[in-house]
N, C-alpha and C positions, 0 to 999 in steps of 0.2 A: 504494500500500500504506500503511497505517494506520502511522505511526509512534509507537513506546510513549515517551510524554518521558521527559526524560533524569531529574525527580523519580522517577518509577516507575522506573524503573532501578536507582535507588541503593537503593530502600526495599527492592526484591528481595536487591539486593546485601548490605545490612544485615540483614535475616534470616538468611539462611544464613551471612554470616560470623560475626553475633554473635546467636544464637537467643535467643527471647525468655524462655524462661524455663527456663537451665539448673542449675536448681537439681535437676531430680530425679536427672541425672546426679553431684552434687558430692555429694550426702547419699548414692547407692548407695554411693559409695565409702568414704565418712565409715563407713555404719554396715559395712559390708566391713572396716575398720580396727578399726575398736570391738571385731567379732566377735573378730578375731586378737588384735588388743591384750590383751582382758580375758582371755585362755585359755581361753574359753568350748569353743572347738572341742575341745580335748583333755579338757575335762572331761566333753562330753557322748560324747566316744567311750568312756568309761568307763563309761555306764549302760547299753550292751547287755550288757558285760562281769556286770555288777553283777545283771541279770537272770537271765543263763548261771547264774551263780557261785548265786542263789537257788534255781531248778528243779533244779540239780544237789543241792543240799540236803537238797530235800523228799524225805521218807520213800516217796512215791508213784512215787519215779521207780525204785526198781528192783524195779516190779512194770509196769514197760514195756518190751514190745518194743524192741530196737533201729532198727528201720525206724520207730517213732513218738520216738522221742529224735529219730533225724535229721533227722525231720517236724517235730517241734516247738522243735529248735534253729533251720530256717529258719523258722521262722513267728516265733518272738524278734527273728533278723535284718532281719525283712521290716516289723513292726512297731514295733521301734526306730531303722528305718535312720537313721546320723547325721545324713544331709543333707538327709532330709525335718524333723528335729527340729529343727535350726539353719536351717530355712529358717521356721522360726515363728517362730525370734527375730530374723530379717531383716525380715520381717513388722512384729510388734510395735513394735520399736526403731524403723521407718521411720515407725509410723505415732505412736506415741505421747511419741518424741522429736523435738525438733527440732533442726536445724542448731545452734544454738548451747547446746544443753544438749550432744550429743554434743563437741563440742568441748572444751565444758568438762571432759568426762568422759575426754575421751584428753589433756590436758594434766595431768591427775593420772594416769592411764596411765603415762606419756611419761616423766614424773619420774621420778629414781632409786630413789627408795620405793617407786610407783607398780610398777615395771618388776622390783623384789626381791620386791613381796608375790604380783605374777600368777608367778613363778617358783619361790615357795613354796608358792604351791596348786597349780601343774602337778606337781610332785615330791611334794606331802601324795597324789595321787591313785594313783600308781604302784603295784605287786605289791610292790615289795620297801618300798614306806612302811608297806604295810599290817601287814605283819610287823613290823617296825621301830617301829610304835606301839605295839602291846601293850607292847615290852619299852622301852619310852622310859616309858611313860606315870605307870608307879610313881614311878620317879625326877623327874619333873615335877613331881608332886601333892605331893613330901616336900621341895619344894628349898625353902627359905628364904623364897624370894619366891613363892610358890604363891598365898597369898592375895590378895597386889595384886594378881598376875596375872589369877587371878579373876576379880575386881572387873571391872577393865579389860574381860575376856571377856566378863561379864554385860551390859556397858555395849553393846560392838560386838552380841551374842546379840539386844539389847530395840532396838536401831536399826534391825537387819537384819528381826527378828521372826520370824527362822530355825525356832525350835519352832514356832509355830504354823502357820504356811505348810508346814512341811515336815511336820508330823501331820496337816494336814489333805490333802496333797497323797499321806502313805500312803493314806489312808483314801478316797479317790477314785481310785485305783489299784487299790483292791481292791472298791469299787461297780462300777467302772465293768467289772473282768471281769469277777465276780459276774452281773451286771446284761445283758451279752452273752453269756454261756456258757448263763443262763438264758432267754433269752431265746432261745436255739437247739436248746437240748436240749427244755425244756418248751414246745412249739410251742400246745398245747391253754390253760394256765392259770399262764405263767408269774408269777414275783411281780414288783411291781408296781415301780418305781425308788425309789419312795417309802419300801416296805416294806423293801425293801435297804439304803437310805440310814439309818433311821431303828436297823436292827438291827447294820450297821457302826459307825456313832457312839456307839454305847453306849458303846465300848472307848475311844474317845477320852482320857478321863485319863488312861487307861495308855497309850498311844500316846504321848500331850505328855511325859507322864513319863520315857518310855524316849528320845524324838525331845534332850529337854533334857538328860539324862546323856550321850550321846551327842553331840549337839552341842558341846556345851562341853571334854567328854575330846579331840577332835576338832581345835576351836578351837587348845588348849593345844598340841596338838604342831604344828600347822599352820605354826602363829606364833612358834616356839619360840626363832628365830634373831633377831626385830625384838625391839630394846631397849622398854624401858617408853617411853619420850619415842616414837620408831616406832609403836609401837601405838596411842598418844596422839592422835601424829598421824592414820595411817588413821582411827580413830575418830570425829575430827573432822570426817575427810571424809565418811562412811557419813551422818554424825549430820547432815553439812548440806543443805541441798532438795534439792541438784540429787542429792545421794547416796543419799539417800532416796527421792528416784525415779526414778533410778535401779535399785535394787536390788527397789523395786514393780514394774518393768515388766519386769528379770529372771526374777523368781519367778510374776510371770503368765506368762509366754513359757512357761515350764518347766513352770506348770503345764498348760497349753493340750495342751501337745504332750505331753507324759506321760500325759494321760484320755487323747488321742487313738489314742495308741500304746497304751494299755492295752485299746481298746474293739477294735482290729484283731485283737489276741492273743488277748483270751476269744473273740471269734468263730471266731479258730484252733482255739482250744484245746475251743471244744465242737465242732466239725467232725470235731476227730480224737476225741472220742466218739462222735459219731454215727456214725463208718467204723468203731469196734469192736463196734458191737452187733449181732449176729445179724441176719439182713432177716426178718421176720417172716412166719407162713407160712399159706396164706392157704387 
């Protein structure tokens, strides 16, 4: 019988005890940590919430059936499930960071700063914060130091580029059902993605406009408890490469998965148009 030498032996041996390349293993985990670390998760479980909370709004809903409320609350559920939308920022983060930017990015995590400011946006996100800022927000605007504070907001606002990312990311939310609901209703001659895109954008200054009042009112109470040197600091982190992109490959993540979730829901949402209209008669 053929005997394997005893070098072949070892090199088996040395494979399975020490794989050749387990880095994809160390980075699942890395960006697994990142996810929890940054609050990410509890923030994106608030954007079904934030969808509900919109349909329930619209003037149009209570000229609906109850059996299509119920319809169209799962089709909300089904199109913003959490864990398909934080599985694009698993995605992203895996592919567009590396081992050692995420690192660097959970060592400002990790920090006590770090670990006070993801604790002050999981709590800005809350039922009862939201109530709570209206009646914060006067006394904010009027307290003494409002203006530096400001400044400071402005500063982290023009790092992040939070208005325009987040006006252009309404404004593809609403192409992108637009653009499926038409495209399911009008089977013959629907309009074109172009013609939708081009008659959405219009609105855009008023969109950045209202996206920037908002942000910043938003900002101020978020951050209300980090001293001015605190703010300094995150700022500085925001403001340096690796936080800057950082917060680029966040806000793609979200926007990725926000069109995508919005393209499932207009498809919902013209389906249960198309179950209310009469069957035609022939």
């Amino acid at each position: 019988m053929l005997r394997i030498p005893n070098l072949t032996i070892w090199v088996i041996f040395m494979v399975f005890l020490f794989p050749a390349d387990s880095q994809p293993i160390e980075k699942k985990q890395l960006v697994q940590e990142l996810v929890l670390k940054s609050g990410l998760r509890k923030q994106l479980e608030q954007i079904p919430r934030n969808i509900h909370e919109g349909f329930d709004r619209h003037p149009n809903i209570n000229h609906m059936s109850q059996r299509k409320i119920r319809q169209l609350s799962r089709s909300i559920d089904i199109a913003f499930n959490v864990d398909t939308i934080e599985n694009v920022f698993y995605k992203r983060f895996n592919k567009d960071l590396s081992i050692k930017d995420i690192q660097t990015i959970l060592t400002w995590l990790n920090s006590p700063l770090g670990m006070k400011i993801t604790r002050l946006e999981e709590q800005a996100i809350s039922s009862e914060a939201e109530q709570e800022k209206t009646l914060s927000l006067n006394k904010l605007l009027t307290d003494p130091k409002a203006p530096n504070r400001l400044k400071l907001l402005q500063r982290f606002e023009t790092a992040t580029n939070s208005t325009d990312i987040t006006a252009d990311l309404l404004l593809n939310l609403q192409i992108a059902i637009i653009y499926a609901a038409s495209s399911a209703v009008s089977v013959d001659n629907p309009p074109s993605f172009e013609k939708i895109t081009e008659r959405v954008y219009k609105n855009r200054p008023q969109v950045k406009e209202m996206v920037s009042q908002s942000s910043i009112s938003s900002f101020l109470y978020t951050y209300r408890d980090l001293s001015d040197s605190e703010l300094e600091q995150y700022i500085a982190f925001v403001e340096s490469q690796i936080g800057l992109k950082y917060y680029e490959v966040v806000m793609k993540a979200l926007s990725e998965s926000m069109i995508s979730a919005s393209k499932k829901l207009g498809e919902s949402i013209a389906q249960l148009t198309v179950d209310d209209q009469p069957p035609s008669s022939i």
